[in-house]
C-alpha positions as a Markdown table, in Angstrom:
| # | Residue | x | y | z |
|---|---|---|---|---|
| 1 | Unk | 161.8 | 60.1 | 64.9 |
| 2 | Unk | 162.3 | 59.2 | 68.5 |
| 3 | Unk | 161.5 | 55.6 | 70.0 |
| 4 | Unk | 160.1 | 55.8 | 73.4 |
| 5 | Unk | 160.2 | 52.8 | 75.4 |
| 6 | Unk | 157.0 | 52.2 | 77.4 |
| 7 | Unk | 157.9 | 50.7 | 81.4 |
| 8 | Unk | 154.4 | 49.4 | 83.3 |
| 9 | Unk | 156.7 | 48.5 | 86.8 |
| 10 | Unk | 159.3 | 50.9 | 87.6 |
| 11 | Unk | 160.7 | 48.3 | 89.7 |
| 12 | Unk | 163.4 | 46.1 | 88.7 |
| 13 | Unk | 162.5 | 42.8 | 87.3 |
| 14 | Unk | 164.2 | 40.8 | 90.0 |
| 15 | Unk | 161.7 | 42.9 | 92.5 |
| 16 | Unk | 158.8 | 42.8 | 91.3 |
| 17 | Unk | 156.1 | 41.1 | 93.2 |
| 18 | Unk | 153.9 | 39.0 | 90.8 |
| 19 | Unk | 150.4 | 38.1 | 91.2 |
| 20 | Unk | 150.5 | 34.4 | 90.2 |
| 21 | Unk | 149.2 | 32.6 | 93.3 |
| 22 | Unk | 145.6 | 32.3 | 94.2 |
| 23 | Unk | 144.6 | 32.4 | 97.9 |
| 24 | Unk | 141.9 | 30.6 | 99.0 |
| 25 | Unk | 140.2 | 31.3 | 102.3 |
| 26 | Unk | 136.8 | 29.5 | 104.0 |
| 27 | Unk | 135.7 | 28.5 | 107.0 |
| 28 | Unk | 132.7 | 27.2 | 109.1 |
| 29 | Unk | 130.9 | 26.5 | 111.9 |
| 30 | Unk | 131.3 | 23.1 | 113.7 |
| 31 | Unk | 129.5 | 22.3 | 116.7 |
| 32 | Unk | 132.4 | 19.5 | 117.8 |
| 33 | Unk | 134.5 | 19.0 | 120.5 |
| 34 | Unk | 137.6 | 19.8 | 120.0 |
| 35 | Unk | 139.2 | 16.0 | 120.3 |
| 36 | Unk | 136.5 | 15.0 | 117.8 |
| 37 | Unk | 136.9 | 18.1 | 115.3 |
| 38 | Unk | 140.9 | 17.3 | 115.5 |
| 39 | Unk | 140.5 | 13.6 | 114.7 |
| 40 | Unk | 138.5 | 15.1 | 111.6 |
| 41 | Unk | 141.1 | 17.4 | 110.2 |
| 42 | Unk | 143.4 | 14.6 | 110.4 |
| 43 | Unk | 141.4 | 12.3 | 108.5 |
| 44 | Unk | 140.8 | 15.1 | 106.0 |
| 45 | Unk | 144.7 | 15.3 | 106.0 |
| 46 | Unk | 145.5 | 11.8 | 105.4 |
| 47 | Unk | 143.1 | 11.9 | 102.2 |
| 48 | Unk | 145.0 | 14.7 | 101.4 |
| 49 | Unk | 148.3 | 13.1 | 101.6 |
| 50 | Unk | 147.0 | 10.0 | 99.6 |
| 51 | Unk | 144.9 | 11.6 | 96.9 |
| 52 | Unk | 147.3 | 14.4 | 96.4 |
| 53 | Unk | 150.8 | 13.9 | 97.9 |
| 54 | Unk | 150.9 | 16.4 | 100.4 |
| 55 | Unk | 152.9 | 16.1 | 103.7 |
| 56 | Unk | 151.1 | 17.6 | 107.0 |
| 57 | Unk | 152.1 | 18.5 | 110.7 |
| 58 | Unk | 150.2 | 20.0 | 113.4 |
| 59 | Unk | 151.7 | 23.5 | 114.3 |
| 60 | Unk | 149.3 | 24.4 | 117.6 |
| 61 | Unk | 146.0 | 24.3 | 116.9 |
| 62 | Unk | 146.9 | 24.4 | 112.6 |
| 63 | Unk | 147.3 | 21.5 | 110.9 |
| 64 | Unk | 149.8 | 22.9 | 107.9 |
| 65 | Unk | 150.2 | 21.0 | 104.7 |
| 66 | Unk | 152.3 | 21.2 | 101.4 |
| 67 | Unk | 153.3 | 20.2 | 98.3 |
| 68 | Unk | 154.5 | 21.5 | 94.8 |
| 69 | Unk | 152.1 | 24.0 | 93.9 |
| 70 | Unk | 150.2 | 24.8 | 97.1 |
| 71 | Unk | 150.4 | 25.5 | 100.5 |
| 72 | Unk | 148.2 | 25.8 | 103.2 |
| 73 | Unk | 146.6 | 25.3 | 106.9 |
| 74 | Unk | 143.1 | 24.1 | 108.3 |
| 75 | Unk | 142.9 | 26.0 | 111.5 |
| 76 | Unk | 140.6 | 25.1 | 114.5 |
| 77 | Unk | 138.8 | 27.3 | 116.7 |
| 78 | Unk | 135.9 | 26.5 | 119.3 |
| 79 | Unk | 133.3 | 26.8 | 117.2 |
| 80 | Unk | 135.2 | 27.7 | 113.4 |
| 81 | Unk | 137.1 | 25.3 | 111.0 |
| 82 | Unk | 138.9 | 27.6 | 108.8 |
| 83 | Unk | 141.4 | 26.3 | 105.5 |
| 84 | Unk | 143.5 | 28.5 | 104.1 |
| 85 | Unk | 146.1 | 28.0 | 100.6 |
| 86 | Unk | 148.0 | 28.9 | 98.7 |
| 87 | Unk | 147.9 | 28.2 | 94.7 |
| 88 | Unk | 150.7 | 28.0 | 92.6 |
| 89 | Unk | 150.3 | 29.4 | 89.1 |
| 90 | Unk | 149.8 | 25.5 | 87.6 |
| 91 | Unk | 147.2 | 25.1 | 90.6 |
| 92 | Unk | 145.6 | 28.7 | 90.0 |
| 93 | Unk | 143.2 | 28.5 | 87.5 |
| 94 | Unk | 141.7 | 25.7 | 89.2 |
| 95 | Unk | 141.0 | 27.7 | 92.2 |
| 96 | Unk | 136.9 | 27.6 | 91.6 |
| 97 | Unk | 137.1 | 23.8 | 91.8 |
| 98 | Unk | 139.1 | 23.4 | 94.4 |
| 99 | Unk | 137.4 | 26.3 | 96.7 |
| 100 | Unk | 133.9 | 23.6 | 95.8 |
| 101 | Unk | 135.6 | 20.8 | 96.8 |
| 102 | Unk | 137.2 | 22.1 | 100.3 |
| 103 | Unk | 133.3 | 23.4 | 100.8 |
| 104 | Unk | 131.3 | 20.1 | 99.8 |
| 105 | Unk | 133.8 | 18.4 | 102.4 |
| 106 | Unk | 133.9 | 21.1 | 105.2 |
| 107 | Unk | 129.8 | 20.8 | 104.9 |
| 108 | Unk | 130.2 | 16.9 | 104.6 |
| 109 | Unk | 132.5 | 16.6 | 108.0 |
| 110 | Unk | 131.2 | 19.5 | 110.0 |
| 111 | Unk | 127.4 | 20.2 | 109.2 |
């Protein structure tokens, strides 16, 4: 009797790419000058910092931000506010929640 040994990746282990980080991705229409839509995002940044710990720095028109488990920008355009992440696989499975929370407040600060 022969054993076969069943392989899913043909890859090696060390370079396989896993899937363990959700991406979130939203944006929205603002009608704000750009000074006034800035100021925003960096209000929306400092409650990020204290609620969650992250750090934050503008890069251009991106305001970047981090911390253990996620990773992410809120870029501004004219007329679009758009905030992108980055999950980690602890963060992940609350990706529903937090995609509902970044909406309530994009429709809070820029309706």
């Amino acid at each position: 009797m022969s054993r076969t040994a069943f392989c899913y990746d043909a890859q090696p282990f060390s370079q396989r790419t896993f899937k363990s980080m959700a991406r979130i991705d939203i944006q929205r229409e603002h009608h704000l000058e750009a000074a006034q839509a800035r100021a925003v995002i960096d209000k929306v940044a400092a409650r990020l910092g204290e609620k969650f710990g992250t750090t934050s720095r503008w890069e251009g028109d991106t305001l970047r931000f981090e911390r253990a488990g996620v990773k992410g920008g809120i870029s501004l355009e004219p007329a679009i506010v758009r905030v992108q992440a980055e999950l980690g696989m602890l963060l992940s499975p609350m990706k529903g929640m937090i995609e509902q929370e970044i909406s309530r407040k994009l429709d809070e600060y820029f309706a």
